[in-house]
C-alpha positions as CSV (number, residue, x, y, z in Angstrom):
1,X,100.1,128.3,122.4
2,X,99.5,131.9,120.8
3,X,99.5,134.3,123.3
4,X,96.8,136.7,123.3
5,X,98.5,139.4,124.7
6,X,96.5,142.4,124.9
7,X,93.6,141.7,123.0
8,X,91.1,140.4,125.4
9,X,91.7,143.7,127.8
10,X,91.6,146.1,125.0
11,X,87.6,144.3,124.6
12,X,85.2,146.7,125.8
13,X,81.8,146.0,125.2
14,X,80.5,146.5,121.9
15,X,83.8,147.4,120.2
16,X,85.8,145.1,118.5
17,X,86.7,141.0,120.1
18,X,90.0,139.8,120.6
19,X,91.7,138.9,117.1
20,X,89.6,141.0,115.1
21,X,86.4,139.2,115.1
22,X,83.1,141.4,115.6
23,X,81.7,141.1,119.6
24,X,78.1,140.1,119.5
25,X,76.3,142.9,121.8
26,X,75.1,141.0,125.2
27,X,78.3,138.7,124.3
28,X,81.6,138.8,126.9
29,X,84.6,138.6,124.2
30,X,86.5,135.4,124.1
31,X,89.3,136.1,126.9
32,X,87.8,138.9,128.6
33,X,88.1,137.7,132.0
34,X,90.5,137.5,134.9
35,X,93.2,135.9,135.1
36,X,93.8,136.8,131.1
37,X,94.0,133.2,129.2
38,X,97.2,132.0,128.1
39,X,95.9,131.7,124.7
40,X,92.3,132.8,123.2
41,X,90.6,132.6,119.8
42,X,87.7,133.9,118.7
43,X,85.3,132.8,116.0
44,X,82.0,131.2,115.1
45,X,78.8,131.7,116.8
46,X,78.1,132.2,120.2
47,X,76.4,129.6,122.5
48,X,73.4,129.9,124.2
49,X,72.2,128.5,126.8
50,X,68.3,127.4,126.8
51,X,66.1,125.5,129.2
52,X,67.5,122.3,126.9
53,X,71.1,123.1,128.3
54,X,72.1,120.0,129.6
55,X,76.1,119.1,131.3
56,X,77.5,116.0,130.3
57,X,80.5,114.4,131.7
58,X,81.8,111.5,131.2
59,X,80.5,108.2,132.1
60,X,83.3,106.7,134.9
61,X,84.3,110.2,136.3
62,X,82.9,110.9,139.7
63,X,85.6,114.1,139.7
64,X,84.0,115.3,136.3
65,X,80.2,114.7,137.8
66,X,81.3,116.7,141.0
67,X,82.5,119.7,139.0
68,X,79.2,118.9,136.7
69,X,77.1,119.4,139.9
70,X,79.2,122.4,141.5
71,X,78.4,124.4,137.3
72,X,74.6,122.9,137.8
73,X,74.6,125.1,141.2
74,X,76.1,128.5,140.1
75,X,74.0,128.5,136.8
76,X,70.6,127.8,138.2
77,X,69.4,130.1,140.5
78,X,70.2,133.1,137.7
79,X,68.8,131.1,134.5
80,X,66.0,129.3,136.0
81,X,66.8,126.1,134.0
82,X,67.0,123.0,135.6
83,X,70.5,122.1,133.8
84,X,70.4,118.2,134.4
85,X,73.7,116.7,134.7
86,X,74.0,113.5,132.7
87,X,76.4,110.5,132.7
88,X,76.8,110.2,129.1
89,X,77.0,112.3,125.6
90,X,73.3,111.8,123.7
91,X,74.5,113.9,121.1
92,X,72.5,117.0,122.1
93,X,73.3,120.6,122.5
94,X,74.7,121.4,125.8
95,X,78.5,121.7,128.0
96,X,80.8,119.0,128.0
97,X,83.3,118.3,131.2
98,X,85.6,115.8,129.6
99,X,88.9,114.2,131.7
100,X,91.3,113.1,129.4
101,X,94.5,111.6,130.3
102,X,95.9,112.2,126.7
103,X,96.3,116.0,127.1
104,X,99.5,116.1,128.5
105,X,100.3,119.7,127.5
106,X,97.9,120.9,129.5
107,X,99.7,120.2,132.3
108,X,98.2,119.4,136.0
109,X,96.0,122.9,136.3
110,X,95.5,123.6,132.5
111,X,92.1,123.3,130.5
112,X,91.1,123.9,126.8
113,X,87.4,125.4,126.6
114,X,86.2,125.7,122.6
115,X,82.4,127.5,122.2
116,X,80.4,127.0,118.6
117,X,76.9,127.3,118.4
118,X,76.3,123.3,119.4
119,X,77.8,123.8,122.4
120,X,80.7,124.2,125.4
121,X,83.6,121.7,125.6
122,X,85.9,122.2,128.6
123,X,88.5,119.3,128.2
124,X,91.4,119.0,130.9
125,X,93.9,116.1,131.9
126,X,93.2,117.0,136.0
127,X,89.9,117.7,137.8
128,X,91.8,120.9,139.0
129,X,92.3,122.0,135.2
130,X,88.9,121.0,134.3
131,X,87.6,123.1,137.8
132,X,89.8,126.1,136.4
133,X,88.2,125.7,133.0
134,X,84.3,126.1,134.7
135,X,85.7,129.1,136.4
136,X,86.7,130.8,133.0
137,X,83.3,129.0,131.3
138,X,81.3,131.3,134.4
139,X,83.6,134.2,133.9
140,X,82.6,134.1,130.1
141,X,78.6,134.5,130.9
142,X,77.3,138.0,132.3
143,X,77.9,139.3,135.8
144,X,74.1,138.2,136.5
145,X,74.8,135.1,136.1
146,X,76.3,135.1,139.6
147,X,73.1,136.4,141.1
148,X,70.7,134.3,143.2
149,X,67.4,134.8,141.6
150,X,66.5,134.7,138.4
151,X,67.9,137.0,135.2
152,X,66.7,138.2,132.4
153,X,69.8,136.7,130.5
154,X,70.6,135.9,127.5
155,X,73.1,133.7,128.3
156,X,76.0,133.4,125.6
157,X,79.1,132.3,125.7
158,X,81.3,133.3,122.8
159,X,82.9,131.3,120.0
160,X,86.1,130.3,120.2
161,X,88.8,128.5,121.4
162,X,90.7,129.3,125.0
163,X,93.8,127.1,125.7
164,X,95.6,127.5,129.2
165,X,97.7,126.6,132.0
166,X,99.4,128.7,134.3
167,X,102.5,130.2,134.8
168,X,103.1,129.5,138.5
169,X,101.9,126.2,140.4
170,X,101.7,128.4,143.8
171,X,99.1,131.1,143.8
172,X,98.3,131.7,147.2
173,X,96.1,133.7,149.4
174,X,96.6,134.2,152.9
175,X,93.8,135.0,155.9
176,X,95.0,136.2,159.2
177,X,92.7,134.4,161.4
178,X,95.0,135.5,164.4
179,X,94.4,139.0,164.8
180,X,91.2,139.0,164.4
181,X,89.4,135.6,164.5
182,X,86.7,134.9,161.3
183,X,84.8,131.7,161.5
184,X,84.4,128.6,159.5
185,X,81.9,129.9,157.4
186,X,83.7,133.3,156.9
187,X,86.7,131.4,155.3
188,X,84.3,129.2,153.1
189,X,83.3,132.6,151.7
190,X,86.9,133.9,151.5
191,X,87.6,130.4,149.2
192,X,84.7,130.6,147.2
193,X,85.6,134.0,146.1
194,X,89.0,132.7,145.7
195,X,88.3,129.7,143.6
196,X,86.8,131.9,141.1
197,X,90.3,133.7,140.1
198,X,92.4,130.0,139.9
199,X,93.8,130.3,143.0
200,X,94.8,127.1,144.4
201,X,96.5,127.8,148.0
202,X,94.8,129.2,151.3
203,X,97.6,130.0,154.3
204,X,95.6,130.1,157.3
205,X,97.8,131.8,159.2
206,X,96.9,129.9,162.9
207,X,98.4,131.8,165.6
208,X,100.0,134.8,166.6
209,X,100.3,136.6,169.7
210,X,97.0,138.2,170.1
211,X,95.7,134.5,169.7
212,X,95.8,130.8,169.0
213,X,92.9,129.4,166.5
214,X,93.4,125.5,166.2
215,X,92.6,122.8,168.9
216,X,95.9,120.8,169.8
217,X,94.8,117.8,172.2
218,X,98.0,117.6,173.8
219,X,97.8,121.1,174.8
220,X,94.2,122.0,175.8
221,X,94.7,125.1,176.7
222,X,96.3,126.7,173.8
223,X,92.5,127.1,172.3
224,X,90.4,127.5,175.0
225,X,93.1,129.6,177.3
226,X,95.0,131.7,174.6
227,X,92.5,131.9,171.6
228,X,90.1,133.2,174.1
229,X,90.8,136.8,172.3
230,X,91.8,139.2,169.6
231,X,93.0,142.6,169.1
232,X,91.0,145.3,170.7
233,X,90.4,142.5,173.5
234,X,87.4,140.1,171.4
235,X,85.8,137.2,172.3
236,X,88.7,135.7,169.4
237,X,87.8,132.0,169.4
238,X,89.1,128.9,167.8
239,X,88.9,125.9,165.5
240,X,88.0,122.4,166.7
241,X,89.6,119.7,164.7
242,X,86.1,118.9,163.1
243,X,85.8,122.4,162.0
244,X,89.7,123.0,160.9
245,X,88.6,119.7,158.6
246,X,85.2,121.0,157.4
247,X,87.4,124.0,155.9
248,X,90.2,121.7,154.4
249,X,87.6,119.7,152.9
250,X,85.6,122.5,151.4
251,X,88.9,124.0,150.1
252,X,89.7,120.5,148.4
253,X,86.6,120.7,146.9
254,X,87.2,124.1,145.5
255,X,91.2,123.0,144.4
256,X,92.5,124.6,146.9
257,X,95.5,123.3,149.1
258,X,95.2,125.1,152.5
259,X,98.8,126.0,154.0
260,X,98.5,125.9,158.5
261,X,100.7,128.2,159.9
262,X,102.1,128.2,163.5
263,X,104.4,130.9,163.7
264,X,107.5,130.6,165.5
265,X,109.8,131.2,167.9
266,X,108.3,134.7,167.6
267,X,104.8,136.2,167.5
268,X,103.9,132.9,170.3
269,X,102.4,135.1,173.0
270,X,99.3,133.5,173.1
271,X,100.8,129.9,173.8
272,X,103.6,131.6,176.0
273,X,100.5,132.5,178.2
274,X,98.5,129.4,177.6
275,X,101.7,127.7,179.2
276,X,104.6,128.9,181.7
277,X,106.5,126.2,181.5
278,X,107.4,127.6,177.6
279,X,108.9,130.7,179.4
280,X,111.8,130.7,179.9
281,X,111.5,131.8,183.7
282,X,108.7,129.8,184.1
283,X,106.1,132.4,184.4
284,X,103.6,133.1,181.9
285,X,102.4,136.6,180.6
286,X,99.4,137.7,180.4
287,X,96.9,137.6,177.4
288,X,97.7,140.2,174.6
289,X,95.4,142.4,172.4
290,X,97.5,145.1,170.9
291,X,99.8,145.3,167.4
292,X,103.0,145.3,168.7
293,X,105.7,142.4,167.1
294,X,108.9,141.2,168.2
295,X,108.4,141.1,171.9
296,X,107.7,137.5,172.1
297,X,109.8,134.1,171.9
298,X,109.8,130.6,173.0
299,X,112.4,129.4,175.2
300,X,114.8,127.7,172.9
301,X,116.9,125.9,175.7
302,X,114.3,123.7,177.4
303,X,113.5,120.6,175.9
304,X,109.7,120.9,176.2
305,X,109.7,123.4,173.7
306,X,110.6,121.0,171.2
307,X,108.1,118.4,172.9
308,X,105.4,121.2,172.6
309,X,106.3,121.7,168.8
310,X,106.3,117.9,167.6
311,X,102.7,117.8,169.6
312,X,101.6,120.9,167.7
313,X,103.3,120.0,164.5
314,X,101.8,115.9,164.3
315,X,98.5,116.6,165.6
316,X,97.8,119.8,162.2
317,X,100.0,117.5,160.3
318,X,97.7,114.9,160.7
319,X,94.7,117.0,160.4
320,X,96.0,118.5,157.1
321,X,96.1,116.4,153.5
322,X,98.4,119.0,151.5
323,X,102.2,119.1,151.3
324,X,103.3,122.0,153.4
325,X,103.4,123.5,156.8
326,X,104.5,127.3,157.5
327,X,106.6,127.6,160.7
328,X,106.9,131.4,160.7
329,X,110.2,132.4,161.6
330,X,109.5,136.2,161.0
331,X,110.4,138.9,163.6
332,X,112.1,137.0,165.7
333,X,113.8,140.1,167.5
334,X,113.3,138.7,171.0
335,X,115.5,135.5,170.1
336,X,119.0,135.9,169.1
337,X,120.6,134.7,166.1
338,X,122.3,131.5,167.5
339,X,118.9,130.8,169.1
340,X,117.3,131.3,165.9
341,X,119.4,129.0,163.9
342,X,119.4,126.2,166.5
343,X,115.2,126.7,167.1
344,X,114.2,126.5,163.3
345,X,117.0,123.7,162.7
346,X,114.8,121.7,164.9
347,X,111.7,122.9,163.9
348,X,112.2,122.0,160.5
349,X,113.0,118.4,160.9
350,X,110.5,118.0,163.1
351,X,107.7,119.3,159.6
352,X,110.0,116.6,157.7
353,X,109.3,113.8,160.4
354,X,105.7,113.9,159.6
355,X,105.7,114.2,155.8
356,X,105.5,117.7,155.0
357,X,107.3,120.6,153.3
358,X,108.6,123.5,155.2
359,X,107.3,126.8,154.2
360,X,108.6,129.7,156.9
361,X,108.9,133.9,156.4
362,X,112.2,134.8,154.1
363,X,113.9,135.5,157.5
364,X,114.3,131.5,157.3
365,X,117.5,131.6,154.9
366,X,119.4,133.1,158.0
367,X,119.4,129.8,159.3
368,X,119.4,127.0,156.9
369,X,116.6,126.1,155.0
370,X,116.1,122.4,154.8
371,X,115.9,121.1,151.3
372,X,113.2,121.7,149.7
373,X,112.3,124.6,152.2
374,X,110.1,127.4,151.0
375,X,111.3,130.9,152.2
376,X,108.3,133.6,151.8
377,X,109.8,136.8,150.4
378,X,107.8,140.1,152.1
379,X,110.3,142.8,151.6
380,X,109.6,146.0,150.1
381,X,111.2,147.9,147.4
382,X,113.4,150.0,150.1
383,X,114.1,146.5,151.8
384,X,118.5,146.2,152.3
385,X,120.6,145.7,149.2
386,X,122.0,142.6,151.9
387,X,118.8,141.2,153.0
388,X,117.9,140.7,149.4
389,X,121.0,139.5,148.8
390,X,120.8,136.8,151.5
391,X,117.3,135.8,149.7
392,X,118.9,135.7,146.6
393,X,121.7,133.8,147.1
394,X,119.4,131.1,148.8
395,X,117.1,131.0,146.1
396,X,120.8,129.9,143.7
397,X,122.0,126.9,146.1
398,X,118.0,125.4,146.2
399,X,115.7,127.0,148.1
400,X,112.3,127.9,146.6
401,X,110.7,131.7,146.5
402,X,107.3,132.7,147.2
403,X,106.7,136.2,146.6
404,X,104.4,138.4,148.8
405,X,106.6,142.0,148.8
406,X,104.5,144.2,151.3
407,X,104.3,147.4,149.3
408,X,102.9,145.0,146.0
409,X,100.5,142.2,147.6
410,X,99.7,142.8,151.3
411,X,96.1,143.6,151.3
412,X,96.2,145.3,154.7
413,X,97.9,148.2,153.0
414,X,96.3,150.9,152.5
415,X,95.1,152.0,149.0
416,X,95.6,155.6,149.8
417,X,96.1,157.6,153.2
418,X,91.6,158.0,152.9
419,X,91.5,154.5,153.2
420,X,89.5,153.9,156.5
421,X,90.9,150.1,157.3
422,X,93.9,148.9,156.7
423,X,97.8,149.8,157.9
424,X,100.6,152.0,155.6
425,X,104.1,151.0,157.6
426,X,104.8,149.5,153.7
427,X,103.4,152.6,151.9
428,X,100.3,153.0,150.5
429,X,99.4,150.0,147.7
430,X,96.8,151.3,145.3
431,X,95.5,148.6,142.4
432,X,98.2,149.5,139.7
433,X,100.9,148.9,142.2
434,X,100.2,145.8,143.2
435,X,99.3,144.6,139.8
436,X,102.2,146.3,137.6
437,X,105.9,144.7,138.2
438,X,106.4,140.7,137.3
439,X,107.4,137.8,139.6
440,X,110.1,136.7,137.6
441,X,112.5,139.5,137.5
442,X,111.7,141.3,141.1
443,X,114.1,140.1,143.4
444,X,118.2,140.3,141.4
445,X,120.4,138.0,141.8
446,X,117.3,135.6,141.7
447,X,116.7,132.4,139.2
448,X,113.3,132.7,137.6
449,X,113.1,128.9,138.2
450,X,113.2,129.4,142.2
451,X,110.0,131.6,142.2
452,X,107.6,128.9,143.3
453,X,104.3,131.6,142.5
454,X,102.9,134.2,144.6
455,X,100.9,134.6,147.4
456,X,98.6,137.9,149.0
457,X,98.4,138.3,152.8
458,X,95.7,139.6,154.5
459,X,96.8,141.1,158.2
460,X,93.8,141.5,160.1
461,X,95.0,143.9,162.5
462,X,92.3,146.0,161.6
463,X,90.2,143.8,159.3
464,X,87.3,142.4,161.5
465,X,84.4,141.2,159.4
466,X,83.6,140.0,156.1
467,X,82.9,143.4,154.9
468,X,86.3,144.3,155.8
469,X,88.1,141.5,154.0
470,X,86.4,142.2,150.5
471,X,87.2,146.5,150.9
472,X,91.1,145.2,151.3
473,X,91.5,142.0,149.2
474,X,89.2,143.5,146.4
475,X,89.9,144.0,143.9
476,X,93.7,143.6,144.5
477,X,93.3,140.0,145.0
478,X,92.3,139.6,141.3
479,X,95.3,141.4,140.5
480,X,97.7,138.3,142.2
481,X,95.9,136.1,140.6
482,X,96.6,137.1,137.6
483,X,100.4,137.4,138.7
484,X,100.3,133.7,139.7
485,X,98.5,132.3,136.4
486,X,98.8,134.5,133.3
487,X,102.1,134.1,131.0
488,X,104.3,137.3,131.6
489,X,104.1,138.5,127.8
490,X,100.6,139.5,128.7
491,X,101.3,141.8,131.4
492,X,100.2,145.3,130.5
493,X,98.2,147.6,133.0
494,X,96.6,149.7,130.9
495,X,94.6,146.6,129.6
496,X,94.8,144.7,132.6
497,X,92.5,147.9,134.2
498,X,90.0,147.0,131.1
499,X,89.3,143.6,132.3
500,X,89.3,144.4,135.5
501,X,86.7,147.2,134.8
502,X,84.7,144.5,133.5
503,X,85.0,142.2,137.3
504,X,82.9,145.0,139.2
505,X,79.6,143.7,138.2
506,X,80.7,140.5,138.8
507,X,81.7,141.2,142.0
508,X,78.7,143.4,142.7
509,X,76.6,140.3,142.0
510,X,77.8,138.1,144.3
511,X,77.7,140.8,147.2
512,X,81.2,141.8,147.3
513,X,81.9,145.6,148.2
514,X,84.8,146.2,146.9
515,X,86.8,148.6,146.7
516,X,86.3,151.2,143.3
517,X,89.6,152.9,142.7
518,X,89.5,155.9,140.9
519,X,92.1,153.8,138.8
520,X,90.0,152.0,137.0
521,X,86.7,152.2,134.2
522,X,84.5,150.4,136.3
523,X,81.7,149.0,133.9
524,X,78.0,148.6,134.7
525,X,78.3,145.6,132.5
């Protein structure tokens, strides 16, 4: 593939297209979207969509019909058209969703869209490549078309080709629903917004001291008893299993894997009060609602603490399709080492008894990280020479990286000390800092082929409501995705900040009030 580089970012409207080729005013250029295509070029004639616009797919693909339906949905309330979905090619102008398993090099997420004046083709070899390829197809239209009444248009999609796949097979988000407690239809939200940036993981992270947000049978009281709050002292609340499956569905639907996390031996007041009997002097404390870490641990000598964790971990395991399961394992300062070692020994096997793959905090490669084990880097810049070390040199004999450094990608940092939400005990994160350094070389000692992909937290310490999520994950979120999916050669800030200018409409549209650093050229269109 020919990497475009900087091209599509140095697009504005109006000026020149990527490659050289005139832009067509009312006309996104080819590639001038987020994250930046591995590979885009222009030429030929727009297309336009009419009131004749019909979506093929093809004729024994229910995946391809789905994603024909979910495109039918987005473009309709903005055109006005009635964009019929059809099981077979007539021949006539329109978009094409085509499966094909002989387009290997695109890999499992890649797609290939090509625009002329006939029509859209978006050809992949997986539903999640062809699902990727809508999202750049939508990305390609004006920001209106996200609206949900009708626009004036037009809407064109320039000519070209766009070939892509992406770097990184892990590009992860994750929602603290802990802290502060969102509900099912909050999260939806949170994934749709995802989905539209290619990113294919959601870490629900589950519980935490100030509360515990999925229903375990075997343990009643966990829910009802210690999710029963939030910081500040909340009403907090909790997932039933119906409801934790009605959001794993919905992200399945969307391509994206969703990660459960029970966090352990640490951060487990909420279960250490939901129980006494997983104290170690059999008396349990009291409910928490503050922001303090480190304080709390699960006793590691009695056996029911390993009966409580095989309960926990079968009954999410079962509830939960995808590979992995995140066990934590961060701040463990209430448990010592020998403790630690023998807890998350157990722990692990216990994730490899039911079929999954242990993710944990990068504090997991001071014990021993099964294989196969995913250890989630969040050190900072000023982070030990030792510690990184320690990372490192687990990363050579096997174990996989995630990377989600605290002063680059937690979106609970604040942008700048004005910032009104948001925490700054990793520094102050504004949108060229978490966007500007690259996966693949940030942690020495390293190998690029351990770095699994990225993921951005979301801490909700202080992040309480829908509103509050999109000042703090937008439009830094964008900014991981793009991390995640575009090739490294087409890093580059200063046109990075161009396409991203070009987002705030879109995000406008669909109701997102994000945050408009002073960083970047916002456009009005």
């Amino acid at each position: 593939m020919t990497g475009i580089g900087a091209a599509p970012g140095g697009a504005a409207p109006g000026g020149a297209a990527p490659g050289g080729a005139a832009a067509t005013p009312g006309v996104r250029p080819l590639g001038d979207i987020v994250p930046v295509p591995a590979s885009a070029r222009p030429g030929g004639s727009p297309y336009t969509l009419t009131a004749r616009t019909r979506i093929h797919v093809d004729d024994d693909s229910r995946e391809a019909r789905r994603i024909g339906a979910y495109l039918a949905d987005l473009l309709r309330p903005s055109t006005g058209y009635a964009l019929p979905v059809v099981d077979h090619d007539d021949g006539r102008d329109g978009i094409r969703l085509r499966l094909s398993g002989r387009e290997a090099a695109l890999g499992d997420e890649g797609y290939r869209l090509e625009s002329g004046r006939r029509g859209v083709t978006v050809t992949a070899r997986t539903p999640a490549g062809l699902f990727h390829g809508v999202q750049t197809l939508r990305q390609q239209l004006l920001a209106s078309i996200e609206k949900d009444a009708r626009q004036p248009g037009p809407w064109q999609v320039a000519g070209g080709i766009i070939t892509d796949a992406p770097r990184y097979a892990y590009r992860g988000a994750m929602l603290d629903v802990s802290r502060h407690f969102f509900t099912v239809e909050q999260v939806k939200r949170y994934i749709d917004q995802m989905a539209l940036y290619k990113i294919n993981k959601l870490h629900l992270h589950l519980s935490d001291d100030q509360g515990w947000r999925i229903a375990i049978d075997s343990w009643p009281r966990l829910a009802t008893y210690g999710g029963s709050t939030q910081v500040g002292g909340g009403p907090g609340g909790y997932y039933t299993k119906a409801q934790y499956k009605d959001i794993v569905a919905y992200a399945a639907s969307r391509h994206l894997e969703v990660v459960p996390e029970i966090d352990m031996p640490g951060h487990t007041n909420a279960a250490l009060a939901s129980y006494a009997e997983l104290n170690c002097d059999g008396i349990a404390p009291p409910l928490y609602t503050g922001t303090a870490v480190g304080f709390s641990s699960l006793c590691v000598g009695k056996e029911i603490t390993y009966d409580f964790v095989d309960d926990v971990i079968r009954e999410i395991a079962a509830l939960t399709p995808g590979r992995y399961i995140h066990i934590g394992g961060d701040e463990a300062h209430s448990t010592s080492h020998e403790d630690y070692v023998t807890f998350m020994d157990r722990a692990q096997a216990t994730v490899a008894t039911y079929g999954k793959t242990v993710i944990g905090w990068h504090q997991l490669v001071g014990a021993n990280p099964a294989k196969g084990a995913l250890a989630q880097y969040w050190g900072l810049d000023r982070t030990s020479d030792a510690e990184k070390a320690k990372v490192a040199a687990a990363a050579r004999n096997g174990t996989g990286l995630i990377l989600s450094p605290a002063d680059r990608l937690y979106l609970d940092m604040k942008y700048t000390k004005d910032t009104k939400l948001g925490l700054s005990w990793a520094g102050y994160v504004e949108v060229q800092r978490s966007y500007d350094w690259d996966p693949g070389a940030y942690l020495p000692g390293a190998p690029a082929n351990a770095i699994q992909g990225v993921e951005a937290p979301l801490w909700t310490e202080t992040i309480a409501s829908s509103a509050h999520i999109d000042q703090m994950a937008f439009p830094r979120l964008l900014g991981a995705a793009e991390l995640g999916w575009s090739p490294a050669a087409t890093h580059d800030w200063d046109t990075y900040k161009q396409r991203l200018a070009g987002q705030g409409p879109r995000l406008e549209a669909l109701g997102v009030d994000f945050y408009r650093s002073p960083q970047v050229p916002w456009r009005t269109e």
